[in-house]
Structures are given as structure tokens and as C-alpha cells.
TIBA-697117 format. One record per atom (N, C-alpha, C): x, y, z. Coordinates in steps of 0.05 Angstrom, whole numbers, padded with zeros to 5 digits, always signed. Example, Ala and Ser with C-alpha at 12.3 -4.5 7.8 and 13.67 -1.06 7.14 Angstrom:
% residues 2
+00264-00114+00156+00246-00090+00156+00264-00066+00156+00257-00045+00142+00273-00021+00143+00258+00001+00157
//
This chain:
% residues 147
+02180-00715-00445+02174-00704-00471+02147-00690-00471+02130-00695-00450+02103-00695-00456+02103-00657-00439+02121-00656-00431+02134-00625-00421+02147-00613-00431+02162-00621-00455+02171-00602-00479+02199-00610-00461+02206-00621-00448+02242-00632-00448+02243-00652-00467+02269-00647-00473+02276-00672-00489+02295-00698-00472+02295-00719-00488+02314-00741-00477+02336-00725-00472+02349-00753-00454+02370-00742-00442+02398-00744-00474+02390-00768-00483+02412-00774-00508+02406-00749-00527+02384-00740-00528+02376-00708-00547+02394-00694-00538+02392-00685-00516+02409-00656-00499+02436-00670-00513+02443-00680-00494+02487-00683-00492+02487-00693-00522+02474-00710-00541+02488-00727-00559+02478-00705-00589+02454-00715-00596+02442-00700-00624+02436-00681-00623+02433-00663-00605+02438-00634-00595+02471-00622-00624+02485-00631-00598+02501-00625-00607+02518-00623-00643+02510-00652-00640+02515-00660-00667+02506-00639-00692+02478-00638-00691+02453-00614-00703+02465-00595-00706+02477-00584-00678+02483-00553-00684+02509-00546-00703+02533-00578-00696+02557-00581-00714+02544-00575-00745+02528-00594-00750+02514-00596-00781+02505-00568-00783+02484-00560-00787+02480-00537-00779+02502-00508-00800+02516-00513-00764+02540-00488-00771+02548-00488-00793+02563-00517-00806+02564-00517-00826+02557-00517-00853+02538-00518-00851+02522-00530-00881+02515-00494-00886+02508-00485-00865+02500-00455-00865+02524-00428-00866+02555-00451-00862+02581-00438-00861+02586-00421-00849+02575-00419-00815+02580-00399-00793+02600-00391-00782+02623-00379-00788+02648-00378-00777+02652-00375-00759+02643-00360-00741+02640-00359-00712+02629-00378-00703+02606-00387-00709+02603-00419-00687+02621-00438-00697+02627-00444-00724+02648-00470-00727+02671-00459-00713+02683-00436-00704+02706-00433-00696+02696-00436-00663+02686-00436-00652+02682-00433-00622+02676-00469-00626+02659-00476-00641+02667-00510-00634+02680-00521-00639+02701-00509-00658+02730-00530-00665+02752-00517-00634+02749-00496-00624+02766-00493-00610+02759-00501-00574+02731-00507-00573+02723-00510-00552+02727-00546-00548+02727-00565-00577+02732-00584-00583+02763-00589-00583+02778-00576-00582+02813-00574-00584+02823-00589-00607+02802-00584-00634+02815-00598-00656+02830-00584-00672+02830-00591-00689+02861-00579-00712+02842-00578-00735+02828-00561-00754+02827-00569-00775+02838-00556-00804+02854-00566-00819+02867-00550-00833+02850-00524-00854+02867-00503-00865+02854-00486-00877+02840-00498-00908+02862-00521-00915+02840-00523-00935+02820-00540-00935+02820-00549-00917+02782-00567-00909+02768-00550-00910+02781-00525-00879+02755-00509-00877+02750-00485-00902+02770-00486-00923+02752-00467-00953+02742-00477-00968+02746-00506-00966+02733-00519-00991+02706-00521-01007+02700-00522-01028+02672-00502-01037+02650-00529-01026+02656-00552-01015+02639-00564-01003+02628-00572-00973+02614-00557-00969+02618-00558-00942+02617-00587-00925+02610-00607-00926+02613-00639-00923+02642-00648-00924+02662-00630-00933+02685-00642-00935+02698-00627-00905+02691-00600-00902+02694-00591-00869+02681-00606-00852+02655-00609-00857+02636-00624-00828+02657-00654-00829+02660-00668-00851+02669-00696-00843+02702-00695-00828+02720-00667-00848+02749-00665-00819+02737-00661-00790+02723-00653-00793+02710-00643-00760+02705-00663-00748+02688-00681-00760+02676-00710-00742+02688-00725-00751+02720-00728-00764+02734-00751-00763+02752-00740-00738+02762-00728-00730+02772-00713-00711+02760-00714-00686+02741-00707-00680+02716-00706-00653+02707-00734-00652+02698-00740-00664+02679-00776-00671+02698-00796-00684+02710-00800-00678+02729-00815-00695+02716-00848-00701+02711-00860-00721+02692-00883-00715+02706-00904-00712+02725-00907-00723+02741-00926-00716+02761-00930-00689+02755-00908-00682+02764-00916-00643+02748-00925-00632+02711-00927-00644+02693-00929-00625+02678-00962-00636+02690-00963-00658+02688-00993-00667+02710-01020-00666+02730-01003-00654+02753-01027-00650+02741-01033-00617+02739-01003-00595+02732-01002-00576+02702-01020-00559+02690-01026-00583+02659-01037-00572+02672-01071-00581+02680-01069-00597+02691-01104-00612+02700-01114-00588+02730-01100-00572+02746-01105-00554+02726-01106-00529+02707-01090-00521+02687-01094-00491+02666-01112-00502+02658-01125-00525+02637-01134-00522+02634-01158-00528+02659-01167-00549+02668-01195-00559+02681-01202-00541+02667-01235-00536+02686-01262-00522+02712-01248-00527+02732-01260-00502+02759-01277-00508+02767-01295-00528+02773-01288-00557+02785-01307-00564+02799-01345-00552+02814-01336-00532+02815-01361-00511+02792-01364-00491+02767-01357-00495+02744-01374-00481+02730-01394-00493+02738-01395-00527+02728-01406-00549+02717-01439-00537+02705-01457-00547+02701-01487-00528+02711-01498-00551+02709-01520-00551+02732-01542-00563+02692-01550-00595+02676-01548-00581+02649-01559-00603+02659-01528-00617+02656-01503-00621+02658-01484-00625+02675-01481-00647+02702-01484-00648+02731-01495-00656+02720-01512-00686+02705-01538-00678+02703-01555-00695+02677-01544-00717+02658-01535-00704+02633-01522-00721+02650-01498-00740+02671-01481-00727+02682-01457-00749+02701-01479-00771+02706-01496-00767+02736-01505-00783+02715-01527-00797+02696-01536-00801+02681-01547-00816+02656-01535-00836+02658-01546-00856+02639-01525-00874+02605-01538-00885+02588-01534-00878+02570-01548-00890+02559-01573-00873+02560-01589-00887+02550-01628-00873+02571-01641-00867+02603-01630-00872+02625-01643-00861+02618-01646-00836+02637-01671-00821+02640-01673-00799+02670-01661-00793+02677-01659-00766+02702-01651-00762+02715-01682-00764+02703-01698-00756+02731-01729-00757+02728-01732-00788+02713-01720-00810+02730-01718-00839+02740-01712-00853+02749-01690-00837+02774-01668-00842+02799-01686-00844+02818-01674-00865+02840-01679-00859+02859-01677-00839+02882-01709-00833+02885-01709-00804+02904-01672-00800+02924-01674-00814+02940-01640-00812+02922-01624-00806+02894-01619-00817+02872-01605-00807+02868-01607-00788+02859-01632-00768+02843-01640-00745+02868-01624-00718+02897-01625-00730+02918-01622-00713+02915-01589-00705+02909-01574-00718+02897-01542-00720+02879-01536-00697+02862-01557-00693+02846-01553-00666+02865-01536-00651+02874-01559-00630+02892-01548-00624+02909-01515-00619+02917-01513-00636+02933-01483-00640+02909-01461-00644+02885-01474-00649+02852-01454-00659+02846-01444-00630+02855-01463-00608+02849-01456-00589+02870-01442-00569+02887-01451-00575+02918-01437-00556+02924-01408-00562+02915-01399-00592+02913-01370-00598+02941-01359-00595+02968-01379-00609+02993-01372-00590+02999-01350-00623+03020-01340-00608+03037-01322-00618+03061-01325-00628+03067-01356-00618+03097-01355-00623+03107-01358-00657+03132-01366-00651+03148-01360-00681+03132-01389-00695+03135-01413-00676+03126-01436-00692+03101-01441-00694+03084-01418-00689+03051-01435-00684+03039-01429-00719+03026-01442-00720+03017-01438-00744+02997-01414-00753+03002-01411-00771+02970-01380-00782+02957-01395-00785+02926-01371-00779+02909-01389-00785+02894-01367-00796+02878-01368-00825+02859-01349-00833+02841-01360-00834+02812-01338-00820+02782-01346-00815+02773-01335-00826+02755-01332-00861+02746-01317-00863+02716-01317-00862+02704-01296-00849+02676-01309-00838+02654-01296-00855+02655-01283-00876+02642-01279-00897+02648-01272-00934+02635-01285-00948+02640-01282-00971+02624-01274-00983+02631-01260-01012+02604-01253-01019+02615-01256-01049+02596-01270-01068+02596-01279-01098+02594-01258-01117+02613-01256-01127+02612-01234-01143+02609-01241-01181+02601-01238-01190+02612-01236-01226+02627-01224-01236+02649-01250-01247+02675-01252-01252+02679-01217-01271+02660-01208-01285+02656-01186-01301+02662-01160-01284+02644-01166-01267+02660-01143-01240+02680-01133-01232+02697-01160-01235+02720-01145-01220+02737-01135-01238+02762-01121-01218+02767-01084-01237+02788-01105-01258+02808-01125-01258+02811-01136-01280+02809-01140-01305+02775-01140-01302+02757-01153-01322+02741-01131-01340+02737-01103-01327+02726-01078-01332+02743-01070-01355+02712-01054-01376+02734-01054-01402+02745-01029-01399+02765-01025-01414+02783-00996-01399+02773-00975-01435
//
């Protein structure tokens, strides 16, 4: 930097990106067309007329950047095995608070088990984990909203 190069993630990554934004916001037809075609994307005609230009840049980078390929993709390389789970692990998720697991109900305690086998079959049991909640007021929700 101290030579007037930039990072290497500057060049290949926000380089690029910049010039995407850019083209667009400034509505360059010739550069958005040489990067949608040099990119081999598709984007339809009425994205690219639309009187906002954010609604072209986002077909563009849902297309090129897709986030959700790159967030299922990092979950899958970076999260444990489900079946590497340990048996203390098992008992700490299926207990809430200052419970212990031996005062769980016994049908409960039997879940271990299948928490850890992760089977598939027709007879194993579901099991839903939900690992965050968040409190809402009852007034909130769209139900409750006066119309």
C-alpha cells in the first residue's frame, strides 16, 4: 500500500464490485453490457429499464453473487457433523435453564438417542431445535394490527 498497490482482495474482489456499482448507478450501457456478458448472465429487459437503478444492480448480483449459495456453502464446510455431536452436548441442547437432563421426562430422555443417530428413516422420530427466540408484543403481530 505504502507503493500505491492495493490489496490483493482490492484488485480481484471490490475492484470489481465498484466498477459493477458504479456502471450502474451512473447507467452505462456499454459497461453494464460487457459485464453482464463477460459474466454469462441473463438479465431481463425489465430489470434493466427500470426507473431504479438498485433494482438492475441487485438482478445482477443475485445472479453473479448469489448469497445464498455462499451461505448454505460456508454452513456445510465449516459446521461440525451433525453425527459428531457427544452424548454431554445432546443433553445441554434438550435441557433448558437449571433443569437437569435425568428430570426430563422419561419419553424425553428416550430422544437422546435418535438426537444422536440423526436417522432418516420412516420410524425415527422429528425432532425440532429451535435455537433462537425472540419476544415479541402480542400487538405486533400482523393479527393484532389495526386494519
Amino acid at each position: 500500500q505504502s507503493k500505491g498497490k492495493k490489496p490483493l482482495f482490492v484488485q480481484l474482489v471490490l475492484d470489481n464490485i465498484w466498477s459493477l456499482y458504479e456502471a450502474v448507478m451512473k447507467r452505462d450501457k456499454e459497461k453494464i453490457e460487457k459485464i453482464v456478458t463477460s459474466l454469462g448472465l441473463k438479465i431481463s429487459a425489465r430489470e434493466s429499464r427500470h426507473a431504479d437503478p438498485k433494482v438492475h444492480l441487485n438482478a445482477i448480483c443475485s445472479q453473479w453473487l448469489p448469497i445464498s449459495d455462499a451461505v448454505l456453502s460456508m454452513v456445510c464446510n465449516k459446521l461440525p457433523s451433525p453425527l459428531d455431536i457427544t452424548a454431554e452436548r445432546v443433553e445441554k441442547l434438550m435441557c433448558v435453564g437449571a433443569r437437569t437432563f435425568d428430570s426430563l421426562p422419561s419419553e424425553t430422555q428416550e430422544l437422546k438417542s435418535a438426537f444422536m443417530k440423526c436417522s432418516s428413516e420412516e420410524t425415527a422420530p422429528v425432532i425440532v431445535f429451535v435455537s433462537k427466540m425472540f419476544a415479541v408484543d402480542a400487538k405486533a403481530l400482523p393479527q393484532n394490527k389495526p386494519r
